[in-house]
N, C-alpha and C positions, 0 to 999 in steps of 0.2 A: 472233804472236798470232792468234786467230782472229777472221776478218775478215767474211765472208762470213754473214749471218744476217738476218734479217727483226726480229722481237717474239725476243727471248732465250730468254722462258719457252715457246716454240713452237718449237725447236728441234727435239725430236726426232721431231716429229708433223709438220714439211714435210721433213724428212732422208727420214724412211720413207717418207711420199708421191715424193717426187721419187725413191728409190732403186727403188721398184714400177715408177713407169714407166719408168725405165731398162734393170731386167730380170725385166720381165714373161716374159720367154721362158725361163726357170726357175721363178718363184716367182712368190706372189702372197699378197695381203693374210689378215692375219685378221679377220673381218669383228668388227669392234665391239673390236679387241683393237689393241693396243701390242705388234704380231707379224707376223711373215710365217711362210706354210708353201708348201711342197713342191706343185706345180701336180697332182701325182698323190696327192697326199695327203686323207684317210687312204688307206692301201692294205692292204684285206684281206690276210691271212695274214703279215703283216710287222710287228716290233716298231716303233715310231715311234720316233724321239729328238727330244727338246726340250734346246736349249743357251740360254743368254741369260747376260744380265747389262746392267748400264747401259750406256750407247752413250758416245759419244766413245771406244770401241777398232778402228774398224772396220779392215781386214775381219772381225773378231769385232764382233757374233756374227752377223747378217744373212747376212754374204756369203758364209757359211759351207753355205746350207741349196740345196740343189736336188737333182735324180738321183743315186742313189748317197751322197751327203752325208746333212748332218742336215734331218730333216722339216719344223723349224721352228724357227724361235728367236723369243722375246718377249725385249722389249729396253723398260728403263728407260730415265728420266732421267739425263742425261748423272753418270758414273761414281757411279750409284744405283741399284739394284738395282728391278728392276721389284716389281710389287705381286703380291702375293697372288692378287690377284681377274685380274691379266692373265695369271699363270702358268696358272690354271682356265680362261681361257676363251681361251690357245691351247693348252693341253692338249685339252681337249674337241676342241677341232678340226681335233688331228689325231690321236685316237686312233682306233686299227682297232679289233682282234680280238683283239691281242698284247698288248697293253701297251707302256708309256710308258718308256722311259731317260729321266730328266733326267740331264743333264752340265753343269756351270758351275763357276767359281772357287771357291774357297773362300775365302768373305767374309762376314761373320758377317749382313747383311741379305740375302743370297740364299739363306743356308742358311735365314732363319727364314722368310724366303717362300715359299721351291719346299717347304721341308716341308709349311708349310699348305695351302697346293694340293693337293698330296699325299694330303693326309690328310682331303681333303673327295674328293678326285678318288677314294680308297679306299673313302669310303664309297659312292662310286657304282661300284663293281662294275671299274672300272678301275685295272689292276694300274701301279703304278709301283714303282719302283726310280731310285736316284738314286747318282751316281758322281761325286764333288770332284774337282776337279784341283789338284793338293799339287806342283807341279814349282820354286818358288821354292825355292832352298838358301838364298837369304840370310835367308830370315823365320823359321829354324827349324833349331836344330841337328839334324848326323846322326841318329838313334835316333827323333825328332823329327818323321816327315817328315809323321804326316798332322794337324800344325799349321801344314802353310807352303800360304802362299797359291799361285794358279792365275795362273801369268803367258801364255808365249806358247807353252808348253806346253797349253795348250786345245788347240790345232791339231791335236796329232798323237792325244791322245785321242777327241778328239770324229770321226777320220777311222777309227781302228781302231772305233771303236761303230760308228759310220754302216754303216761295210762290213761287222760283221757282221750289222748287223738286214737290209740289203739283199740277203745273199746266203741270210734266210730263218730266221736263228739264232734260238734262245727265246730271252726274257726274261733268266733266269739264266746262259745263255751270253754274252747281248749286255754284260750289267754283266763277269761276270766276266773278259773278253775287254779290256773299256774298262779294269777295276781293275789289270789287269798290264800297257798299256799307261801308264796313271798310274804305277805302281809302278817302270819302266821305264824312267821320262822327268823329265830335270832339266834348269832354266834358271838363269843368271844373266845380269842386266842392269845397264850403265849411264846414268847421264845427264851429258851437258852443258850442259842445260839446261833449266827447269822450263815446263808450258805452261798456257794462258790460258783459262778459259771465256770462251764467248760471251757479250758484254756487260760482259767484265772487262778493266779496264785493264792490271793488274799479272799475272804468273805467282803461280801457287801455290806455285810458288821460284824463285829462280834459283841459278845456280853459277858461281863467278869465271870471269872466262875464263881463268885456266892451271889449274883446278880440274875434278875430277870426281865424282859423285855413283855409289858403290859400292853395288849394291845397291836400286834402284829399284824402287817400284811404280807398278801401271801406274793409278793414281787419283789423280795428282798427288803422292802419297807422295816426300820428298827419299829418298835413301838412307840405309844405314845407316852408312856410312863416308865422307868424304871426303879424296882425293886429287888431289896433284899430276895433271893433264894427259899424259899421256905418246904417245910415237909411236904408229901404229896396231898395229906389231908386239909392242911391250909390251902393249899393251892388249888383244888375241887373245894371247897366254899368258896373260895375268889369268885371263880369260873361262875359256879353256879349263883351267887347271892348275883354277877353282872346281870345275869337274862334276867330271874325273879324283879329285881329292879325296874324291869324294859318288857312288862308282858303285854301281849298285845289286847286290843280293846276286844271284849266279849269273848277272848278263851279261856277255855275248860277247862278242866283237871286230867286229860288226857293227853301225853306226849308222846311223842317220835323221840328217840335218842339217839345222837352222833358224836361219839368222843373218837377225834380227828387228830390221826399222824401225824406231820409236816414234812415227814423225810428221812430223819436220825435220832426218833425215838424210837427205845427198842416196844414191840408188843407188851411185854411181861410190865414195861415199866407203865402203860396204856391202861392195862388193866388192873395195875394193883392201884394207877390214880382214879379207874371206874367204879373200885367199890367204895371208895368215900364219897365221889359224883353219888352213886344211886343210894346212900346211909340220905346224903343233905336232899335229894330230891323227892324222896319218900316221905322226908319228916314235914317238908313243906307240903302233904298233900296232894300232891302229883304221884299218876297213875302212867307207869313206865312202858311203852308200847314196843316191844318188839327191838331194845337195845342196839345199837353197832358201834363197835371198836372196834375199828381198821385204819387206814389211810385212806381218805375219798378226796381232797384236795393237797397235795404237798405245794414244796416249797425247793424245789431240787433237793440237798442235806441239810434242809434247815430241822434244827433240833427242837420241839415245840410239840405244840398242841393245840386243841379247840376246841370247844365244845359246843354242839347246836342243838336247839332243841323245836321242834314244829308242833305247835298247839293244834291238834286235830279235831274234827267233827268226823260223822257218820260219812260224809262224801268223802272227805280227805282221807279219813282212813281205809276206806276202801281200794281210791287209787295208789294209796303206798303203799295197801298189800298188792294188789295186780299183780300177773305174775309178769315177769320180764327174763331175760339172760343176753349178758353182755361179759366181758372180759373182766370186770371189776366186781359188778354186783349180780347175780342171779336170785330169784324169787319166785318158788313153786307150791 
């Protein structure tokens, strides 16, 4: 459970305070806002991006934002989607000259928030465009995809926009660069076990322990299926036969790899389930680009995993190597 907390209902306003002065050397507050932006931010002649969504997923979406990364991220109440009026007044401050990306989950209170920001931020002369992340296969059949929610595939979207607005890109190239990165990139997740707000005694679920939770969201959501527990090598074929299942129209044999923490998986146990991920990912023909096992979306303690995988071309891989440095990810 989570442990560590002051007043509950002040959670994520001493997280942000204490997370600024830890790396101020990136990033820094938004003034009067439930946000951080980019220490060079705004920056004439550059599109901006703005990512958020409720907090309890870090390193989404904070630790996502510094050089080369995203400009800013506004971040709600723990897995609640920030306000209206916070989206507007970290937009405002970090719009240049270019215009604004937002990028965030697709969750039906962020989409009605970042629209309305949006659509006041339009009336004031500043262009935005906005780009969902649909990388969930479990929340939405094939045919389907731009109803499935934005799991830990945020990552690798929000890194292809970053690097094109940084390397100078418009507006309409930045979205449509982030859209076939979305378009490109699919996750599934499990759990073994459910996790606890601060100030909450009980989880938002649990799951037996010889049980597992198919199918997870990262908001406390159980899954959609449960199953028996199995060793770590069934469990990477699961994972991986889901995406192979669900490849997107016209990708290659080149992937991006993200096998995703959730909270209260240890490392050791991350990557001993990585090397049966890369035995089955290999055998199917897939060419493994540049691996990551870490935590890039949690779930506050939730005990679990995910796997995402982004089918690359020559543009795409380019912007996911760019370099960037931010609190979570750095790339030189």
């Amino acid at each position: 459970m989570t442990r560590l907390y002051n007043d509950p209902t002040n959670f994520r306003e001493e997280m942000i305070t204490g997370f600024v002065a830890a790396y101020g050397r990136y990033l820094k507050r938004v003034p009067d806002a439930s946000g951080v932006m980019a220490l060079n931010a705004p920056t004439p002649g550059k599109v901006s991006v703005l990512i958020g969504g409720g907090s309890g997923h870090y390193p989404a979406f904070c630790g996502y934002v510094g050089p080369g990364f995203a400009t800013g991220a506004v971040i709600g109440e723990i897995f609640t989607s920030p306000s209206t009026e916070q989206v507007y007044r970290c937009t405002k401050a970090i719009a240049a000259d270019k215009g604004v990306l937002y990028s965030y989950g697709n969750y039906s209170g962020d989409v009605m928030n970042f629209d309305m920001a949006a659509m006041r931020c339009e009336m004031e002369e500043i262009p935005v465009r906005t780009v969902l992340v649909t990388d969930d296969v479990a929340s939405a059949p094939k045919g389907d995809e731009e109803n499935r929610r934005g799991i830990a595939g945020d990552f690798h979207v929000f890194k292809v926009a970053s690097a094109s607005a940084d390397r100078g890109d418009d507006l309409a190239t930045v979205e449509a660069l982030a859209r076939l990165a979305n378009d490109r990139t699919r996750s599934f997740g499990v759990a073994f076990n459910g996790c606890t707000l601060p100030g909450q005694k009980e989880p938002l679920f649990t799951v037996e322990a010889d049980k597992m939770e198919l199918g997870l969201g990262v908001h406390g959501e159980p899954g959609i299926q449960t199953d028996i527990m199995r060793p770590a090598a069934e469990v990477a074929k699961l994972l991986v036969d889901k995406l192979l299942d669900d490849v997107p129209a016209g990708a290659g044999s080149n992937v991006a790899v993200l096998l995703n923490g959730l909270g209260a998986t240890k490392y050791e146990e991350l990557f001993v389930l990585y090397g049966s991920v890369q035995k089955q990912l290999t055998t199917a023909g897939l060419e493994l680009h540049k691996p990551i096992v870490t935590e890039m979306v949690t779930s506050l303690d939730m005990a679990g995993c995910s796997l995402t995988l982004l089918w690359l071309d020559e543009e795409l891989q380019a912007l996911y190597d760019a370099p960037c440095a931010s609190p979570a990810y750095s790339n030189h």
